[in-house]
C-alpha positions in Angstrom: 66.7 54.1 116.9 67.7 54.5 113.2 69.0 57.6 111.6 66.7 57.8 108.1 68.2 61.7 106.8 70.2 64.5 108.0 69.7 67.4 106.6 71.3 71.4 107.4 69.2 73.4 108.8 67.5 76.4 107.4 68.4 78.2 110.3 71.7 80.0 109.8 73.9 80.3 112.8 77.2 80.1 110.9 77.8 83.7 111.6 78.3 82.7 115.0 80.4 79.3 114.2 78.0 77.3 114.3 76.4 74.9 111.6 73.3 73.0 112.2 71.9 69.8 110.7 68.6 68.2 111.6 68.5 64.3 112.3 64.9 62.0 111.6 64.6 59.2 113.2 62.4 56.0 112.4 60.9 56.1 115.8 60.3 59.0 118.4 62.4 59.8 121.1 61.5 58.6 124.8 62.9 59.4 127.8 65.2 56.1 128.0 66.7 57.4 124.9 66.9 61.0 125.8 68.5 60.0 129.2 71.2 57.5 127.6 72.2 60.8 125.9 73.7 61.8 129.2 77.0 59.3 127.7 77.4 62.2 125.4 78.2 65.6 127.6 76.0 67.5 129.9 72.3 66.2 130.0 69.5 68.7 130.7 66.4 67.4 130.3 63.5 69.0 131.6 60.5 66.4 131.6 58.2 67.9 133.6 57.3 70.1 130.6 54.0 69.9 128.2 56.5 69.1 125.9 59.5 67.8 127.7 62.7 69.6 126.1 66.2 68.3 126.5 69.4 69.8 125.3 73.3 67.8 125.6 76.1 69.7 125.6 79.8 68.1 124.8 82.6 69.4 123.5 82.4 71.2 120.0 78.6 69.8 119.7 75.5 70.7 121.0 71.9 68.6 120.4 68.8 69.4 121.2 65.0 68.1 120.6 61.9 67.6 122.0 60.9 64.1 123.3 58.2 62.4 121.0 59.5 64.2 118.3 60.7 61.8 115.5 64.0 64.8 114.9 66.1 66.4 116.8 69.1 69.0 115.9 72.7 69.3 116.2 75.1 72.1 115.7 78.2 71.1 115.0 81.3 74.1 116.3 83.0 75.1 113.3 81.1 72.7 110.6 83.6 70.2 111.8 82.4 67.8 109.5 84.5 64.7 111.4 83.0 65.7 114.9 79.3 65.5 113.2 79.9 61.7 111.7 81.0 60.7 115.0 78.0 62.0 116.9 75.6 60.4 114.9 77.1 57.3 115.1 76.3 57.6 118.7 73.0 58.6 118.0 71.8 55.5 116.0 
């Protein structure tokens, strides 16, 4: 899957140290993709869903989408700007 725009969220969270970006994709997510995200951090992925929902959890970082979406989000522990670039490099 390719990246095509990041963008920061609407959603403020900052107050709590958190920034947020949102990442489109070309494609949707599927569940091969969603559970390669495991290489990441913690995986929970909770397929059996109407909308399965999975969330991965590493150190400073925290993404989380919806698969079949074409976006998920990211927020990024102190807008670490560095720590962002190098999980979406991961992600494409």
């Amino acid at each position: 899957m390719k990246i095509i725009k990041v963008e920061k969220s609407f959603e403020l969270c900052a107050e709590a140290g958190w920034y947020g970006y949102n990442v489109y994709f070309d494609e949707k997510t599927g569940e091969a993709y969603i559970r390669a995200l495991a290489s990441l951090g913690e995986l929970l992925y909770m397929d059996r869903l109407k909308a399965p929902f999975f969330r991965v959890q590493g150190p400073g970082f925290l993404i989380k989408g919806v698969q079949g979406n074409d976006h998920l989000r990211i927020g990024v522990e102190g807008n670490d700007t560095q720590l962002l670039q190098e999980v979406l490099e991961k992600l494409s």
